[in-house]
N, C-alpha and C positions, 0 to 999 in steps of 0.2 A: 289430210286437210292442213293449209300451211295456217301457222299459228301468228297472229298478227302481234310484231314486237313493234308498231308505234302508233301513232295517232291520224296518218294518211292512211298505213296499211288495214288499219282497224274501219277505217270509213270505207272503202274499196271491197273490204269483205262484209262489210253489210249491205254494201252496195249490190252486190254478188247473188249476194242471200235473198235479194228482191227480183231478181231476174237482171241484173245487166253482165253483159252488152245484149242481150237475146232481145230485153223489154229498155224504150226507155222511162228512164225514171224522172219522172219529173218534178223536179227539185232544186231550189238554188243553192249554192255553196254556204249563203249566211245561212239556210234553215237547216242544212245537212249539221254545219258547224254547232248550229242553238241545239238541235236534239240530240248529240253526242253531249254536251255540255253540261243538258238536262239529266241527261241519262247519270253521268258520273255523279252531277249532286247525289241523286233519290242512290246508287249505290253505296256513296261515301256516307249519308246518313242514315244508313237501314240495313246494310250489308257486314258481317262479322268480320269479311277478309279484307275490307276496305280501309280499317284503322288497325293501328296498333298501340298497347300500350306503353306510353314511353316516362322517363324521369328528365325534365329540364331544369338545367342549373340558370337561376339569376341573382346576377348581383345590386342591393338594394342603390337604387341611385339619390342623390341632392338635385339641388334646384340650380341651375348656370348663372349666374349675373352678370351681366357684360358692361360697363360703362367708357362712355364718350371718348377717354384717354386715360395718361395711365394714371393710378392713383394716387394721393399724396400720402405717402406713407405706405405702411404695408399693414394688410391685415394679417392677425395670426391665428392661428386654426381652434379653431373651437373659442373665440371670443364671442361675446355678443354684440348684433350688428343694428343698426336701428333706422328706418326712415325719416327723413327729418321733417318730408309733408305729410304725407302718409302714417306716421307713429307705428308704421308695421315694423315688430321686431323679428329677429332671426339670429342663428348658430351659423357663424363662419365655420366650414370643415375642410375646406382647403384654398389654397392658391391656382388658382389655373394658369395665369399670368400676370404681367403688369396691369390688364385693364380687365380681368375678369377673377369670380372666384366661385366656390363653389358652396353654397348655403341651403336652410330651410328653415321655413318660418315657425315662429314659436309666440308664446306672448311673456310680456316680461314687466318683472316689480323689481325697481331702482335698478339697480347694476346687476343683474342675475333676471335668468330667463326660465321659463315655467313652459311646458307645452301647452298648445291650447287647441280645443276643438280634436283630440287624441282618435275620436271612433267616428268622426263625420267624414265622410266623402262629396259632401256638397259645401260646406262652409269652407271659408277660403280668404286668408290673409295674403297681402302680394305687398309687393313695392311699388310704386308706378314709375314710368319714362318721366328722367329729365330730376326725379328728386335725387336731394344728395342723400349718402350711404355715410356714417360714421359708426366707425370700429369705438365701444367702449373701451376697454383695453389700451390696444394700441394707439386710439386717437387717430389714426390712420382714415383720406374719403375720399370719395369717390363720387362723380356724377352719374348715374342710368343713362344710356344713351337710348338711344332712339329709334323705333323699330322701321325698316320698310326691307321689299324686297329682297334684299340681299343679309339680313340683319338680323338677327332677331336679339331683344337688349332681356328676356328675359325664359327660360326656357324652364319650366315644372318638370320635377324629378320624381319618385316615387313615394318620396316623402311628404311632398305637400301634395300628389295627386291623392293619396289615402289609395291608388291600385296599380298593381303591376301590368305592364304591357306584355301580352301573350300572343305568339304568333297568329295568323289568318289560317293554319294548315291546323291547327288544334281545333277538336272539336268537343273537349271536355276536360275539365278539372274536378280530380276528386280527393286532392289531399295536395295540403302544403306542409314542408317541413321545415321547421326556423330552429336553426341549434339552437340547444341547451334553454329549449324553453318546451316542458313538456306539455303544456297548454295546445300549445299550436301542433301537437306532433302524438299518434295515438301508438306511434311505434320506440322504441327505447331507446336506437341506435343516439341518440344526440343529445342525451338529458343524463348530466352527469349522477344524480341521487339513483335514476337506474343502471346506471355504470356499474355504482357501490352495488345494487344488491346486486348484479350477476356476479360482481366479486366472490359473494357468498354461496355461491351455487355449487364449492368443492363438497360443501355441510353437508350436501343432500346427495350429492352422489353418489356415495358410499354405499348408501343404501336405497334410495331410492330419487327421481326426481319430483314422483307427484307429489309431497307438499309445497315443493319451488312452484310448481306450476299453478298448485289453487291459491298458494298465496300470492302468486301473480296475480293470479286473474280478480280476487279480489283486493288487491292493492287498484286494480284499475278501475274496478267497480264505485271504489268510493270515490277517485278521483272524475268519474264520473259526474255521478251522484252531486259532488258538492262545488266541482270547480266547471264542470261542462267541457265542451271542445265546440270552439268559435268556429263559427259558423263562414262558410265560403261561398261569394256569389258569381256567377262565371254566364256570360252569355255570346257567343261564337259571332254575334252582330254587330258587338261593342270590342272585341277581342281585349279586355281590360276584366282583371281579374280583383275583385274587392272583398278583402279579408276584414272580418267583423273584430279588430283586436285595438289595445290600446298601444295605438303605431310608435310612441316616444318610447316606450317602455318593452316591445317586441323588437320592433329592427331598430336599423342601422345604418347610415350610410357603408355604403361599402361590405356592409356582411350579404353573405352567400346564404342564399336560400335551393329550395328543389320543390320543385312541383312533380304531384303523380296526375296523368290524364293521358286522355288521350289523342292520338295524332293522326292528320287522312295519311295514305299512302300514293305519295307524288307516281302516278304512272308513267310521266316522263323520266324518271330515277328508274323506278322499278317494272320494266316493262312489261314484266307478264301477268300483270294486271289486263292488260288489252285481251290475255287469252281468258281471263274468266267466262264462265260460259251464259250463268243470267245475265250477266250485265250484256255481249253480246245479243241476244234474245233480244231482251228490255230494249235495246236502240233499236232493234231490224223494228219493232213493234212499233217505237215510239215516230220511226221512218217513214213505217205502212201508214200511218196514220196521218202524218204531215200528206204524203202523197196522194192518200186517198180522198184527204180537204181539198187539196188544189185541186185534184179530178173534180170534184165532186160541183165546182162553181161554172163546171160547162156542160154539168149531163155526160152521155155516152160518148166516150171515145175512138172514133176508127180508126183500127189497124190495119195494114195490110194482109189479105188474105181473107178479111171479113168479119174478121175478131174485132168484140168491142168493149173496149177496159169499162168498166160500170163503177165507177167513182167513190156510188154510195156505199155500194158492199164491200168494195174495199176500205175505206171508212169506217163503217161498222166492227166488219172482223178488227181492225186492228184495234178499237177500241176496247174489246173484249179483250183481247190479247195482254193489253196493257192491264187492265184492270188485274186478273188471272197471275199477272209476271208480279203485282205488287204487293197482292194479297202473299203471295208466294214468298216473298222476299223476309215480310212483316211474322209470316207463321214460322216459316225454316230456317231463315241465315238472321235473324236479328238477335244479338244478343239482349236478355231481359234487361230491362232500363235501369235495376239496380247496381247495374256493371257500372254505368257513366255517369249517375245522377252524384253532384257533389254536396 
């Protein structure tokens, strides 16, 4: 049996598996294309071999500012910045250029800046187009220019979003890891206070390691207990990932984060996916059944020779079919849902 490495070969052999060239199959190219399409969803979210578990590294981002020309003066990094219509304050973090720089918004008493709104994801301080920007500090401003088409004068970074942007190939988040804060992180590797105790882990070797280990597990017990572990919210529709933490005080511009979840498995990359064998199955099915509908809207078919395609039954079967491939899918290849729930 040749084994289909791509996405035409893969349609050709289910095409096959229905009877062509013998039978034709009556079909357009968009509904052949929709139920190959359909098919890899329902296997990408149901099937164990369809994802894998991966670690993504991202770096926390600011917010862009872009203004009209260049500014007078220069802002310096980490002053605080303020709207002059708007009263929106913010933390310059860097220079991007003459006429841009890179900030996030904060709220602020006299010359010094306070974070504000720390755990909300919907409340939302900005600057608007056209107000001027003055650097406390530096005394150093700037005009907002002006958004159209080509422009854009003000761009949200992950800072003032309150979530991180996660790819469209990801289908699940179940752990964020933020150095050296062990709140955000249920593993040791980044938290230096669990650095020091594995320091101490010669004491116990000698003779043993289980009291290192119970006194691990309840060193995490309490931290449990008393401190929690923030909560993560992730949905594959919104590909925006929102960590329940107080964001001034956890990240960073610029600091490195990792995410644990998990990722589909691009078939165009990894070709032998096309030879799994339900997923195969599940399309010829979900085929039969496209063909069987079109049949099905003219009654019996003549063939030559006196043969007559019967529309409905074809319909039928393939419905059963599907049904049977999904049930299948859901009992034997899915992993339990506490693999991917975050």
């Amino acid at each position: 049996m040749p084994i289909p490495t791509s996405r035409d070969e893969f349609i050709e052999y289910c095409l096959r598996a229905l009877g062509k060239p013998v039978i034709q199959i009556n079909l357009d190219e968009d509904q052949i294309e929709d139920r190959v399409s359909e098919a890899l969803y329902v296997y990408q979210q149901f099937h164990y071999d369809a994802v894998v578990q991966t670690y993504m590294q991202h770096e926390v981002t600011s917010s862009t500012l872009r203004f009209a020309a260049n500014t007078t003066g220069t802002f310096t990094n980490n002053e605080v910045i303020v709207g002059v219509t708007s009263g929106t304050t913010g933390f310059a973090t860097a220079t991007v250029n003459a006429a841009a720089i890179k900030f996030y918004t904060t709220s602020a008493t006299n010359n010094s800046a306070t974070p504000a709104d720390e755990y909300s994801d919907t409340a939302r301080h900005t600057f608007v187009e056209g107000e001027t920007i003055l650097g406390r500090t530096s005394g150093a401003t700037g005009v907002v220019g002006t958004s159209n088409s080509s422009f854009t004068a003000i761009v949200a970074g992950d800072m003032d979003n309150r979530w991180f942007p996660v790819s469209e190939s990801v289908i699940g988040i179940t752990k964020v890891f933020a150095p050296f804060d062990s709140r955000m992180s249920a593993d040791i590797l980044f938290d230096p206070q669990s650095q020091f105790n594995m320091s101490l882990l010669s004491n116990f070797t000698s003779n043993s390691i289980i009291p290192y280990v119970i006194g691990r597990q309840y060193q995490q017990l309490l931290n449990d207990t008393f401190r929690g572990r923030p909560g993560i919210r992730f949905s594959r529709h919104t590909n925006r990932l929102f960590v329940d933490v107080n964001w001034y005080t956890t990240f960073a511009p610029g600091q490195h984060i990792v995410l644990e979840g998990y990722r589909v498995i691009n078939p165009d990359t990894y070709t032998d996916v096309w030879s799994d064998r339900w997923l195969q199955r599940y399309t010829i099915a979900l085929l039969k059944q496209q063909w069987g509908g079109n049949l099905s809207k003219y009654g019996g078919i003549a063939l030559p020779g006196g043969v007559t395609l019967d529309g409905r039954t074809i319909l039928n079967e393939a419905k059963q079919e599907v049904r049977d491939l999904e049930a299948e899918v859901e009992t034997k290849y899915q992993n339990p849902p506490m693999f991917i729930v975050g």
